[in-house]
HTML snippet that shows the backbone in 3Dmol.js (N, CA, C, O; Angstrom):
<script src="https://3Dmol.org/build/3Dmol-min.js"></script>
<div id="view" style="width:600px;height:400px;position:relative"></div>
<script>
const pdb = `
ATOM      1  N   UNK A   1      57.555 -34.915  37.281  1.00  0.00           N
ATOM      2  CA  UNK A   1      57.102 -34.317  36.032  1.00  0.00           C
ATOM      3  C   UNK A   1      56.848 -32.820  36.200  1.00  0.00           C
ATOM      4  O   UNK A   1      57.026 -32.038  35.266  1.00  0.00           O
ATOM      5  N   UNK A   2      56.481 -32.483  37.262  1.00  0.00           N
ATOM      6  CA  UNK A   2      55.975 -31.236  37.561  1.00  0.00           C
ATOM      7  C   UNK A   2      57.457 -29.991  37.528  1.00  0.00           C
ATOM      8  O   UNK A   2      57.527 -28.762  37.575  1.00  0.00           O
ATOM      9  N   UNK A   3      58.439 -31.080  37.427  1.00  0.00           N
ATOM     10  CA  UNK A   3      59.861 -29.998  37.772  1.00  0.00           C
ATOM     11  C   UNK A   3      59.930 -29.793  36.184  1.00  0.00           C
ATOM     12  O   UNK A   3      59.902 -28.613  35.836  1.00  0.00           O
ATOM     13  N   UNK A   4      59.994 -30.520  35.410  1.00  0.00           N
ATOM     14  CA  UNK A   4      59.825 -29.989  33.827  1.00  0.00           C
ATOM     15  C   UNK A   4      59.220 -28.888  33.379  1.00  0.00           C
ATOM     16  O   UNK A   4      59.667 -28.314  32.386  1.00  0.00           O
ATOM     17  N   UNK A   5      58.141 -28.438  34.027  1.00  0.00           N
ATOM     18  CA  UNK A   5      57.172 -27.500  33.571  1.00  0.00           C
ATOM     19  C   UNK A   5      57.618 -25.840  34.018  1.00  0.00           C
ATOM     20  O   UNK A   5      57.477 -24.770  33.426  1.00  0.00           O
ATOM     21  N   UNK A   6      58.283 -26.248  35.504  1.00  0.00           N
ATOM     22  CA  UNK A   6      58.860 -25.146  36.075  1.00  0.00           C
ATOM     23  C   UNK A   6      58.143 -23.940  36.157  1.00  0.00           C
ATOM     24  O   UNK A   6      58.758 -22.978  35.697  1.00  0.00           O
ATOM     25  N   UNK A   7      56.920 -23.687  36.648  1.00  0.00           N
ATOM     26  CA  UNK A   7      56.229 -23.085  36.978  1.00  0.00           C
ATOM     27  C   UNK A   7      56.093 -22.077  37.781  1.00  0.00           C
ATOM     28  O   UNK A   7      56.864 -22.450  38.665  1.00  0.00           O
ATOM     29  N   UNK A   8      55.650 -20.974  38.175  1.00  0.00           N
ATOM     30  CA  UNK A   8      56.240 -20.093  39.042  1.00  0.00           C
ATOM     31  C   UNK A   8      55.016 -19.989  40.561  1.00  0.00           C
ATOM     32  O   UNK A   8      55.013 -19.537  41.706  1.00  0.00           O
ATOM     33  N   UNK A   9      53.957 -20.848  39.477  1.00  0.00           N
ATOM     34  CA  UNK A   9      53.022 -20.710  40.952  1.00  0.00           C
ATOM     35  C   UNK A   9      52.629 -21.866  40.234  1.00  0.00           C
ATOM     36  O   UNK A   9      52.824 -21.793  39.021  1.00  0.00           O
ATOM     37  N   UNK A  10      52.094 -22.987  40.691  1.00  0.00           N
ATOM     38  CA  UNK A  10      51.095 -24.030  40.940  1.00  0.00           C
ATOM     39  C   UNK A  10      50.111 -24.276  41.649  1.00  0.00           C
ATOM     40  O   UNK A  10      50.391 -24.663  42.783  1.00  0.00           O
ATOM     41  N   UNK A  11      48.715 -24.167  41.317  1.00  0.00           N
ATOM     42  CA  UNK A  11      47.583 -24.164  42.072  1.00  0.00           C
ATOM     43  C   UNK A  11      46.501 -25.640  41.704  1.00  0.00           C
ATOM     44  O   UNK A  11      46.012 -26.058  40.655  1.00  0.00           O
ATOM     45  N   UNK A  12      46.443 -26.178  43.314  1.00  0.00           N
ATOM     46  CA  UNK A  12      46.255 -27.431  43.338  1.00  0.00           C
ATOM     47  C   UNK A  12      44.331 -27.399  43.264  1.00  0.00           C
ATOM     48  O   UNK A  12      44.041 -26.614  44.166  1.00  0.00           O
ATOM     49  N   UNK A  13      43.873 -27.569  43.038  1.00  0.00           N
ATOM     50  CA  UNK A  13      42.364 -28.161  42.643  1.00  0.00           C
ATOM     51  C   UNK A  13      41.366 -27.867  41.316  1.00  0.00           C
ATOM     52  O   UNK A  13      42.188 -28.078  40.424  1.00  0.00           O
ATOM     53  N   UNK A  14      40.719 -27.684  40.955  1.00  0.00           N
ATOM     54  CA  UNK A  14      40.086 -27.330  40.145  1.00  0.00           C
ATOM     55  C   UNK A  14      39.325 -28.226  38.708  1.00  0.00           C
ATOM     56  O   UNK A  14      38.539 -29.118  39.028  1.00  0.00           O
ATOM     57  N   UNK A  15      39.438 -28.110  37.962  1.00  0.00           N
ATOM     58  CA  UNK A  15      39.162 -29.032  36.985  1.00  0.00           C
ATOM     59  C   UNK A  15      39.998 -28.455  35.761  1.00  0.00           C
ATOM     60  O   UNK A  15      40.307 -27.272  35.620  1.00  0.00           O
ATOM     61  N   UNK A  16      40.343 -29.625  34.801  1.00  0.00           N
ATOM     62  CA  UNK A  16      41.718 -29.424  33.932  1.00  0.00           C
ATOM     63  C   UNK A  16      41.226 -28.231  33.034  1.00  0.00           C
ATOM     64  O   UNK A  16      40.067 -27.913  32.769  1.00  0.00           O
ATOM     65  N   UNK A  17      42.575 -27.571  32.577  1.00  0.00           N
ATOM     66  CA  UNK A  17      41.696 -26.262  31.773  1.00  0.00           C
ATOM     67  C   UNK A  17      41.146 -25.374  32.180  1.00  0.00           C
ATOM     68  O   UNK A  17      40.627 -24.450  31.553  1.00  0.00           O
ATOM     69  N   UNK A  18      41.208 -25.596  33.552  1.00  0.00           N
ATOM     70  CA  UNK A  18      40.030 -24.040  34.169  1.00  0.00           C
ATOM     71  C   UNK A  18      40.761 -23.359  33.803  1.00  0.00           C
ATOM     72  O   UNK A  18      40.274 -22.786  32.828  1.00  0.00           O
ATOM     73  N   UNK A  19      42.148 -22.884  34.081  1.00  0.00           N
ATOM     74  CA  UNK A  19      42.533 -21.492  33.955  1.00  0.00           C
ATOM     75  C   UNK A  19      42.445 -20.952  32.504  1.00  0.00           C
ATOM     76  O   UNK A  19      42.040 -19.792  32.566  1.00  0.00           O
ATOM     77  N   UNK A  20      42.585 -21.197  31.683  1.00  0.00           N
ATOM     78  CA  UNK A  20      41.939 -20.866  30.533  1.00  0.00           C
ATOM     79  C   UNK A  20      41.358 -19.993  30.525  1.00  0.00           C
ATOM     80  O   UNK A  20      41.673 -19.145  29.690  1.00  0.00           O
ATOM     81  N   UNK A  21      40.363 -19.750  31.306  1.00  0.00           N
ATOM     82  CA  UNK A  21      39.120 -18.573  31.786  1.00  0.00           C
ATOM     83  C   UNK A  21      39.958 -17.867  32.793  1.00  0.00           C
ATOM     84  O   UNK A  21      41.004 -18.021  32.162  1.00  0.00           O
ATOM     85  N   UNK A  22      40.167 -17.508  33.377  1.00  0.00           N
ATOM     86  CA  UNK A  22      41.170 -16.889  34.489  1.00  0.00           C
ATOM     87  C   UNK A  22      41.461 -15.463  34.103  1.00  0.00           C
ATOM     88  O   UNK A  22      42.467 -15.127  33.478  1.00  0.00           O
ATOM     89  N   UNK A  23      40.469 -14.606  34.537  1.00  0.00           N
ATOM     90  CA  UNK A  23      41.275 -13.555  34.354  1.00  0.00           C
ATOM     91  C   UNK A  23      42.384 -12.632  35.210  1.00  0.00           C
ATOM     92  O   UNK A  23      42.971 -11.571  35.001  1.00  0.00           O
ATOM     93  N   UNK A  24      42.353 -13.419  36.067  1.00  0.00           N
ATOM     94  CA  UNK A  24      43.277 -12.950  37.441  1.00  0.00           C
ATOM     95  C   UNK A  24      43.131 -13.653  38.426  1.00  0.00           C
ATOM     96  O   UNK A  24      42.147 -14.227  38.892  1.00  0.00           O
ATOM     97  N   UNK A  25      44.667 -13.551  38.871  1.00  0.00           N
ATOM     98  CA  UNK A  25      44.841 -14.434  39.878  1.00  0.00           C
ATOM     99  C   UNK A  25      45.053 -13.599  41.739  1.00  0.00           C
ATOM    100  O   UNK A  25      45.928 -12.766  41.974  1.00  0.00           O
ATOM    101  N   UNK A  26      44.277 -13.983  42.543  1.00  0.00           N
ATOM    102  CA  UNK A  26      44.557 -13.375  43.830  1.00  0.00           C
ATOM    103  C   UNK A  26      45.159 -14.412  44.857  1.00  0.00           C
ATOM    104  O   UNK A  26      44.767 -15.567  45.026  1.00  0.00           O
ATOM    105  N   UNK A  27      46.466 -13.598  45.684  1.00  0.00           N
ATOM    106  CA  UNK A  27      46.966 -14.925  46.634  1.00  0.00           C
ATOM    107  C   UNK A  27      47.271 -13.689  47.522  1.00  0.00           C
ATOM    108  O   UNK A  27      47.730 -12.623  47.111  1.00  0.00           O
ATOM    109  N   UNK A  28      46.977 -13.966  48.678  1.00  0.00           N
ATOM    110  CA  UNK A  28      47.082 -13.137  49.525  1.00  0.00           C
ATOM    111  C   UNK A  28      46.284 -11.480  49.620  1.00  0.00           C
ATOM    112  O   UNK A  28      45.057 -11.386  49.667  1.00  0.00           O
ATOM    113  N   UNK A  29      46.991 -10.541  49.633  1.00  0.00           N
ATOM    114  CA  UNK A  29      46.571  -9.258  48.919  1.00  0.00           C
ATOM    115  C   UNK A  29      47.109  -9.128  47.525  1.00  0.00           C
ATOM    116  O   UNK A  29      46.890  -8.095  46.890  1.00  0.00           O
ATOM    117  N   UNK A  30      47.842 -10.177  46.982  1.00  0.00           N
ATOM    118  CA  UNK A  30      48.096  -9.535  45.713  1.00  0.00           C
ATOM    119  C   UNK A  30      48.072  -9.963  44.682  1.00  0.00           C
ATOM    120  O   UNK A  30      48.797 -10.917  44.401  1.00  0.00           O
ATOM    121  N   UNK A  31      47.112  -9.324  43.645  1.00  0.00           N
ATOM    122  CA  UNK A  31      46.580  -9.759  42.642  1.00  0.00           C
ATOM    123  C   UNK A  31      47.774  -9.802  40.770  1.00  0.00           C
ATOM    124  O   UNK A  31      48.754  -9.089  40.549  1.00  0.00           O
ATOM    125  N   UNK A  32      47.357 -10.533  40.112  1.00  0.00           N
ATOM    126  CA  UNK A  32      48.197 -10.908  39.204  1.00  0.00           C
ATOM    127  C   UNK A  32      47.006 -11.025  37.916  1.00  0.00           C
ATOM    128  O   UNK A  32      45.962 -11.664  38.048  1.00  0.00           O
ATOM    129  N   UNK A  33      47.303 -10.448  36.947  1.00  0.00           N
ATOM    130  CA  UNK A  33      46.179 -10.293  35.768  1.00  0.00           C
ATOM    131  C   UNK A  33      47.053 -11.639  34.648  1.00  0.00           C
ATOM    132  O   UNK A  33      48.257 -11.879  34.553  1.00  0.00           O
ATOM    133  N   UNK A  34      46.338 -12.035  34.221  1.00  0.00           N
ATOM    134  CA  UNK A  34      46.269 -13.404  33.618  1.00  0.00           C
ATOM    135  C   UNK A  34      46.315 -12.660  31.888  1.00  0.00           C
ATOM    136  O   UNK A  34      45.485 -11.843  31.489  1.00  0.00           O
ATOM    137  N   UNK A  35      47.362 -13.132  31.157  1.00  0.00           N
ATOM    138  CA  UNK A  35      47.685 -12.253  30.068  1.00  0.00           C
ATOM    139  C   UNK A  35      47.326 -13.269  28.753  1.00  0.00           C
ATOM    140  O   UNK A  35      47.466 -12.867  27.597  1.00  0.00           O
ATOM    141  N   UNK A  36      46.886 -14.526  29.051  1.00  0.00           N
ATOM    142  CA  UNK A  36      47.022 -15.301  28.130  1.00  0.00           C
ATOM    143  C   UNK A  36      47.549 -16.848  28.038  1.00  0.00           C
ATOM    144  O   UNK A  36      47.781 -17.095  29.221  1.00  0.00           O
ATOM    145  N   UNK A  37      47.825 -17.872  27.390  1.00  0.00           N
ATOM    146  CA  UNK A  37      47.991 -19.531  27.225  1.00  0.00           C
ATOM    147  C   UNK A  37      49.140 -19.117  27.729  1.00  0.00           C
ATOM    148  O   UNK A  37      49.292 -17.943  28.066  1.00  0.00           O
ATOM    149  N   UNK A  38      50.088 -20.025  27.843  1.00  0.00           N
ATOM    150  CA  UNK A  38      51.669 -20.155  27.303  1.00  0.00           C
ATOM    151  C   UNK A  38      51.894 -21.612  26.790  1.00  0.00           C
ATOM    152  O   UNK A  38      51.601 -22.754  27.144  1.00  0.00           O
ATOM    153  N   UNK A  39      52.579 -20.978  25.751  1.00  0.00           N
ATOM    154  CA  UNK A  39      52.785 -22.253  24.308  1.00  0.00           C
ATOM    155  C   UNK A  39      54.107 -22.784  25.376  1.00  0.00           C
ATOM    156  O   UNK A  39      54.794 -21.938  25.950  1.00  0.00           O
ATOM    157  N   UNK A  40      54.348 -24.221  25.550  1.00  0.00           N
ATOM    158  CA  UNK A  40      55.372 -25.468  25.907  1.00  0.00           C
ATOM    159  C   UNK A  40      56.346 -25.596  24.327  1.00  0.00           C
ATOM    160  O   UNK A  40      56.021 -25.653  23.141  1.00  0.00           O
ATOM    161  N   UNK A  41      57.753 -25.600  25.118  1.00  0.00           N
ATOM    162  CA  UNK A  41      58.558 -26.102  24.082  1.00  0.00           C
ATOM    163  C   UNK A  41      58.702 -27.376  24.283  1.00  0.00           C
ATOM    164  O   UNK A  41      58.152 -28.018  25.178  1.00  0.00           O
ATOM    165  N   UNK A  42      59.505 -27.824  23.392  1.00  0.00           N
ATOM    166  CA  UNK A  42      60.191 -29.177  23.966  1.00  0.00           C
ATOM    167  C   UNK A  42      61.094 -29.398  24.726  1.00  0.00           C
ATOM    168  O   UNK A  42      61.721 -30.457  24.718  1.00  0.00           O
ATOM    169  N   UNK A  43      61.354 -28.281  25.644  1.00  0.00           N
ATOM    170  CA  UNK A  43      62.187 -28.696  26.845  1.00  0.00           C
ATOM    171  C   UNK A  43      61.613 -29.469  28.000  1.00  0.00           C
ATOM    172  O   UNK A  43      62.359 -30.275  28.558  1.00  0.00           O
ATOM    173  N   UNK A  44      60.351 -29.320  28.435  1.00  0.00           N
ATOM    174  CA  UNK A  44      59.304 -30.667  28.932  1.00  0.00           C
ATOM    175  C   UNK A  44      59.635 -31.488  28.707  1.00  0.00           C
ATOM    176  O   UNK A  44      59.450 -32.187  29.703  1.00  0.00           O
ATOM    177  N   UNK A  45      60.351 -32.371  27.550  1.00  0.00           N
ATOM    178  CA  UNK A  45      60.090 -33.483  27.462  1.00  0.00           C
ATOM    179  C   UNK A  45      61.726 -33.915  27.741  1.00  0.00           C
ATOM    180  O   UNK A  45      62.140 -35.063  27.573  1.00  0.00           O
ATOM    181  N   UNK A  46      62.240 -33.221  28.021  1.00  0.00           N
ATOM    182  CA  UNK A  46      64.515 -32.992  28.515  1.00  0.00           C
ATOM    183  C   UNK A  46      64.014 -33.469  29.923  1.00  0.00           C
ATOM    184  O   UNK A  46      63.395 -32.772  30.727  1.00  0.00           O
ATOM    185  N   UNK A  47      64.468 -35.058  30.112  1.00  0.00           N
ATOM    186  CA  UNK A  47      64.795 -35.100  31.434  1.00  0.00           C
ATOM    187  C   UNK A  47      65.646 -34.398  32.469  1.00  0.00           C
ATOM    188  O   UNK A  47      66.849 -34.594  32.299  1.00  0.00           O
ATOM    189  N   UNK A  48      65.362 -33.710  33.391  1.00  0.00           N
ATOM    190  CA  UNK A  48      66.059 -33.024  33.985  1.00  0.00           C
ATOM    191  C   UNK A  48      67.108 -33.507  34.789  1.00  0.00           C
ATOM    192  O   UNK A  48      67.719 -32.658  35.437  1.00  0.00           O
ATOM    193  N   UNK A  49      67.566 -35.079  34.923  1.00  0.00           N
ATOM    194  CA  UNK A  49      68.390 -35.824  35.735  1.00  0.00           C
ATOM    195  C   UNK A  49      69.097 -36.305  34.878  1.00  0.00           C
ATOM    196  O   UNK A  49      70.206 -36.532  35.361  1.00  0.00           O
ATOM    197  N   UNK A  50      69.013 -36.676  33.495  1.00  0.00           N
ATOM    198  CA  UNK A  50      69.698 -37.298  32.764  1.00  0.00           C
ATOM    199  C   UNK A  50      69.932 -36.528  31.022  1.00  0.00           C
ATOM    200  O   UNK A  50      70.680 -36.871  30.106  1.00  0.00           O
ATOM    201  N   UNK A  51      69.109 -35.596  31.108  1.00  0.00           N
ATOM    202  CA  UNK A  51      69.342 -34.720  30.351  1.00  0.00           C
ATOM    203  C   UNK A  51      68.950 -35.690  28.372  1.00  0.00           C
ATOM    204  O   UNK A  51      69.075 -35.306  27.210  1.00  0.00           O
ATOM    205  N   UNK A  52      68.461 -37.034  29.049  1.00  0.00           N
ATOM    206  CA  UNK A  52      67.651 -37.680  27.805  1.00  0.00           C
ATOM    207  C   UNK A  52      66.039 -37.010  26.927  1.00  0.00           C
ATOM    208  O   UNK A  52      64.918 -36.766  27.376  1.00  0.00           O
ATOM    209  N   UNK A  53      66.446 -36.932  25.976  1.00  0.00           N
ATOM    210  CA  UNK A  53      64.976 -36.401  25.793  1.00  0.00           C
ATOM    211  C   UNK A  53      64.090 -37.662  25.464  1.00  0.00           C
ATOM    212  O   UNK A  53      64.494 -38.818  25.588  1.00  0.00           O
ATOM    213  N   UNK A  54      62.487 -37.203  24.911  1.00  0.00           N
ATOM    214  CA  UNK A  54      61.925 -38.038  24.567  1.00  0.00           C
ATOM    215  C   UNK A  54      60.851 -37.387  23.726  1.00  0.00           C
ATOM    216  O   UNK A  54      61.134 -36.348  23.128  1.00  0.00           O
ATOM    217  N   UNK A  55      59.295 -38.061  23.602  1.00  0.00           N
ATOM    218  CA  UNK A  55      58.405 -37.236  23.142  1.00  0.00           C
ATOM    219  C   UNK A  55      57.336 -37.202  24.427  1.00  0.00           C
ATOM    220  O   UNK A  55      56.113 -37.177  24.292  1.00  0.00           O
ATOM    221  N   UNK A  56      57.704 -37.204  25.084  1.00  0.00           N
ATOM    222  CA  UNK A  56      56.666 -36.965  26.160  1.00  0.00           C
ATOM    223  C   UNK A  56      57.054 -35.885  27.538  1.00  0.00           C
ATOM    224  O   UNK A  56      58.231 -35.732  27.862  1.00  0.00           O
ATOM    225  N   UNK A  57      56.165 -35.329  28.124  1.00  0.00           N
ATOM    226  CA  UNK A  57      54.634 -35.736  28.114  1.00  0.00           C
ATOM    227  C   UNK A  57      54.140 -34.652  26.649  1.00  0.00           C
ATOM    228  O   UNK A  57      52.928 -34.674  26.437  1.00  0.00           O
ATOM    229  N   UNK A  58      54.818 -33.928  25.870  1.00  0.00           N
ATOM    230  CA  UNK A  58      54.333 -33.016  24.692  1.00  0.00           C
ATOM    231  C   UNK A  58      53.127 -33.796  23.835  1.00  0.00           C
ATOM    232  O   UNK A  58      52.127 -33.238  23.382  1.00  0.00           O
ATOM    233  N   UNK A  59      53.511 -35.473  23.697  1.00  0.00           N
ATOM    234  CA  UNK A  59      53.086 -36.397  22.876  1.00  0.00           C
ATOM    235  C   UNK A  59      51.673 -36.587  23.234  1.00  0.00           C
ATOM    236  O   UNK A  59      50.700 -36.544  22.482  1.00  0.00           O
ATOM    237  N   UNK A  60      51.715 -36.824  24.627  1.00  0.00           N
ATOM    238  CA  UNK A  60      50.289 -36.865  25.251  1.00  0.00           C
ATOM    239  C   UNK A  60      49.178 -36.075  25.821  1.00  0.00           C
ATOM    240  O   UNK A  60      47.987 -36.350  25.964  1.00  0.00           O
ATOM    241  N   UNK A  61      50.254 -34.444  26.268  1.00  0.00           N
ATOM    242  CA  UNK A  61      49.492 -33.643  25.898  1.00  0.00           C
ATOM    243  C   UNK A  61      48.912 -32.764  25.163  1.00  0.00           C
ATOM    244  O   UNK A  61      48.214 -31.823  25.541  1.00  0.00           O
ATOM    245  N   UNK A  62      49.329 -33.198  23.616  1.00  0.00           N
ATOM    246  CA  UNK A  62      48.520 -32.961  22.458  1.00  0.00           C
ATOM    247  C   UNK A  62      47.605 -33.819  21.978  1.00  0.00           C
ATOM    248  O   UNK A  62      46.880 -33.594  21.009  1.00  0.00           O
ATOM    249  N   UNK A  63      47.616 -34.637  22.522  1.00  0.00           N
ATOM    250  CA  UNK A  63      46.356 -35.832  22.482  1.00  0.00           C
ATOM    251  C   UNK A  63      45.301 -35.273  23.044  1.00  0.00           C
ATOM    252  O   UNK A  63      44.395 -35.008  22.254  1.00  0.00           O
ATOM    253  N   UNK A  64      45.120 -35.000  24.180  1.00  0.00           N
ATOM    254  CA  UNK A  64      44.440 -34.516  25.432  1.00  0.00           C
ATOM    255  C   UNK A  64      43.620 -33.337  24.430  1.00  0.00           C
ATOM    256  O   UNK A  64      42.406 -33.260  24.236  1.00  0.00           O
ATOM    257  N   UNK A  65      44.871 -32.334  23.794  1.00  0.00           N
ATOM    258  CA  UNK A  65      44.172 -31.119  24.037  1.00  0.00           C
ATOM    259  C   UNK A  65      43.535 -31.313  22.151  1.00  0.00           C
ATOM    260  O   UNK A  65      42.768 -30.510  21.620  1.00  0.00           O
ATOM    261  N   UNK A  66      43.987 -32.291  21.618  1.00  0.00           N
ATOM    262  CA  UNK A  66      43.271 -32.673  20.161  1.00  0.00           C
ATOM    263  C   UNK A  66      44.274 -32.198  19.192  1.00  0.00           C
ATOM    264  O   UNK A  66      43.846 -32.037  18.049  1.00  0.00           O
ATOM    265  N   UNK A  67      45.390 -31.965  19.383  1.00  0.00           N
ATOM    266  CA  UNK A  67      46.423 -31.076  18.610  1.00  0.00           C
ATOM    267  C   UNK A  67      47.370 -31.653  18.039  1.00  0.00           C
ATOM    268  O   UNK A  67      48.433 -31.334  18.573  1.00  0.00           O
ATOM    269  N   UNK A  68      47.495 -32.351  17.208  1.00  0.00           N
ATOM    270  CA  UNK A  68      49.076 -32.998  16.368  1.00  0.00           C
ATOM    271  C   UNK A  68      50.225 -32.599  16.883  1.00  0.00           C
ATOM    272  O   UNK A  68      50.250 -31.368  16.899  1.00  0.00           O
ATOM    273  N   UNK A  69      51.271 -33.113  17.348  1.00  0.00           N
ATOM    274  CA  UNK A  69      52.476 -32.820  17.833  1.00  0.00           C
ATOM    275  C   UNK A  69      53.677 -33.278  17.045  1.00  0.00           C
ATOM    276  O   UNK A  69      53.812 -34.463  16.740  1.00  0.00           O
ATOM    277  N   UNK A  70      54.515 -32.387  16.727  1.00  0.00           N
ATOM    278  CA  UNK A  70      55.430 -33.030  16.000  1.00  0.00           C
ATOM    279  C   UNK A  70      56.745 -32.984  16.624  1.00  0.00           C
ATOM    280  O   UNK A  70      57.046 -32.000  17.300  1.00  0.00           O
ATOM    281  N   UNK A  71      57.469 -33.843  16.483  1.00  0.00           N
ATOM    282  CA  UNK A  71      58.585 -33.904  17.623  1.00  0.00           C
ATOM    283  C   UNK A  71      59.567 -32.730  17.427  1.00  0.00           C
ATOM    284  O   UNK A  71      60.015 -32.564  16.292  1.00  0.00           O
ATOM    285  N   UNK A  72      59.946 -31.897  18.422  1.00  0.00           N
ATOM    286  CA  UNK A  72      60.165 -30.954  18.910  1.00  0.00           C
ATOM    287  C   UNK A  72      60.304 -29.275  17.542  1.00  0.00           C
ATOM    288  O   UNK A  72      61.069 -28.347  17.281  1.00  0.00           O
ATOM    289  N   UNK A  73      59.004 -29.845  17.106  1.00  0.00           N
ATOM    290  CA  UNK A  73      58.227 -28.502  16.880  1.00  0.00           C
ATOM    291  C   UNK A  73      56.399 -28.335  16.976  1.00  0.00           C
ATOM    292  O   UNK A  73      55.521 -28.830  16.269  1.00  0.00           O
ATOM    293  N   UNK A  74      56.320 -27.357  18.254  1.00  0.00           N
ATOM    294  CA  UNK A  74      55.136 -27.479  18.270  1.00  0.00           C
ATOM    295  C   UNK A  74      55.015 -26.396  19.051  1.00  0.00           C
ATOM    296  O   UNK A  74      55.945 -25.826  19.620  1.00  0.00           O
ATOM    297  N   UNK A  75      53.611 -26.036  19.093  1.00  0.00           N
ATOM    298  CA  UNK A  75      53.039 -24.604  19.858  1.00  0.00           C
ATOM    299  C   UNK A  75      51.950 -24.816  20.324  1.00  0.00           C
ATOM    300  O   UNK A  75      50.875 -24.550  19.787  1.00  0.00           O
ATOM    301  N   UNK A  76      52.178 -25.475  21.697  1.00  0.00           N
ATOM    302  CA  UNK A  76      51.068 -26.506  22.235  1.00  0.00           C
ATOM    303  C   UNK A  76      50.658 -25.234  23.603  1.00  0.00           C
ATOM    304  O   UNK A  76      51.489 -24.892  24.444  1.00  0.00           O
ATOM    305  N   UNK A  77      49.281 -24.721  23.545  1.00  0.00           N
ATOM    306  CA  UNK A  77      49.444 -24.106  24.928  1.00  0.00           C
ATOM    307  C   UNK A  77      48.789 -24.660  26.174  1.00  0.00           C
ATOM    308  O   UNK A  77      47.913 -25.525  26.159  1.00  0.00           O
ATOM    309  N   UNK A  78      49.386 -23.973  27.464  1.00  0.00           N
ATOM    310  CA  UNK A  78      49.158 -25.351  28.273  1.00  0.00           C
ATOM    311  C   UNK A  78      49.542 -24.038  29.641  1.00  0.00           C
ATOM    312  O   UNK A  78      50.731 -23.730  29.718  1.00  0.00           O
ATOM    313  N   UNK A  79      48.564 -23.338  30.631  1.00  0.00           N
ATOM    314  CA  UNK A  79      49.071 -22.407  31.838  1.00  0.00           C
ATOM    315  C   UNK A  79      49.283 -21.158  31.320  1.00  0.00           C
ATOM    316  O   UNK A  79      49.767 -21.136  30.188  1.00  0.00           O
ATOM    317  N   UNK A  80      49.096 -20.328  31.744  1.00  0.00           N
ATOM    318  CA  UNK A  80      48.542 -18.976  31.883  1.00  0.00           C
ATOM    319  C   UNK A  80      50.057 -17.734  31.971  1.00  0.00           C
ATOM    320  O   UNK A  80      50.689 -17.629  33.022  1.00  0.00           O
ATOM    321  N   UNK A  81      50.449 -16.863  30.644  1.00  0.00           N
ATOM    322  CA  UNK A  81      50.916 -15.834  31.457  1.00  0.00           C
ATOM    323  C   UNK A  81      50.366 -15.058  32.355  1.00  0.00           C
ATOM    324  O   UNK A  81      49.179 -14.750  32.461  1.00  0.00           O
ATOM    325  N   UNK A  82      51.775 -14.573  33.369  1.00  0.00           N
ATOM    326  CA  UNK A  82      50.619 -13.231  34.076  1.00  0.00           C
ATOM    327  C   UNK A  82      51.285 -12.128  34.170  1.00  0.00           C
ATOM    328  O   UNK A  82      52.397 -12.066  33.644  1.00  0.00           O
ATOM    329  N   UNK A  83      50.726 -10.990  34.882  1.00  0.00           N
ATOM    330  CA  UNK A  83      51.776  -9.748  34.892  1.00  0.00           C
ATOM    331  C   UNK A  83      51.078  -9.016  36.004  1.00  0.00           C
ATOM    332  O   UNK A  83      49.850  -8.981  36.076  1.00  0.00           O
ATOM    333  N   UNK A  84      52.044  -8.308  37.052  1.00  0.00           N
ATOM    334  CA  UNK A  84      51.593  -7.581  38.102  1.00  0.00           C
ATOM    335  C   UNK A  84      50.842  -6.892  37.882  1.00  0.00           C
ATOM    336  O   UNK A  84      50.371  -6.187  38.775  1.00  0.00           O
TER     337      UNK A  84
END
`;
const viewer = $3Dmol.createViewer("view");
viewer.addModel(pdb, "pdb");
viewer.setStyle({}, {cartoon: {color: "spectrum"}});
viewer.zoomTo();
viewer.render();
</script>
């Protein structure tokens, strides 16, 4: 599931939603300023092996976040832009 999302950094612990608050990110010496959500299309839910779609996980994570989802239109945000 995690290859759907395609992420450019993934950071493992915390509690769901923290980054939300995030105003920057540090890994090593080098820091990354946190610009905002990023809204998910419905390409998440495009299997990447079979190229089937579906309504998920969009379906369930608008449940989660309390948000109506409508099949593949929606502006669900979900991970953090950033910028050097």
């Amino acid at each position: 599931l995690m290859l759907r999302f395609r992420g450019n950094l993934v950071i493992d612990g915390g509690k769901p939603f923290d980054e939300e608050e995030w105003t920057s990110i540090t890994v090593g010496g080098n820091t990354v300023l946190c610009q905002g959500p990023c809204s998910r299309c419905q390409m998440i839910c495009m299997d990447q092996e079979t190229a089937l779609k579906s309504r998920e996980p969009l379906r369930t994570l608008g449940v989660w976040r309390g948000k109506k989802v409508r099949m593949w239109a929606v502006n669900l945000l979900l991970g953090q832009f950033t910028q050097a």
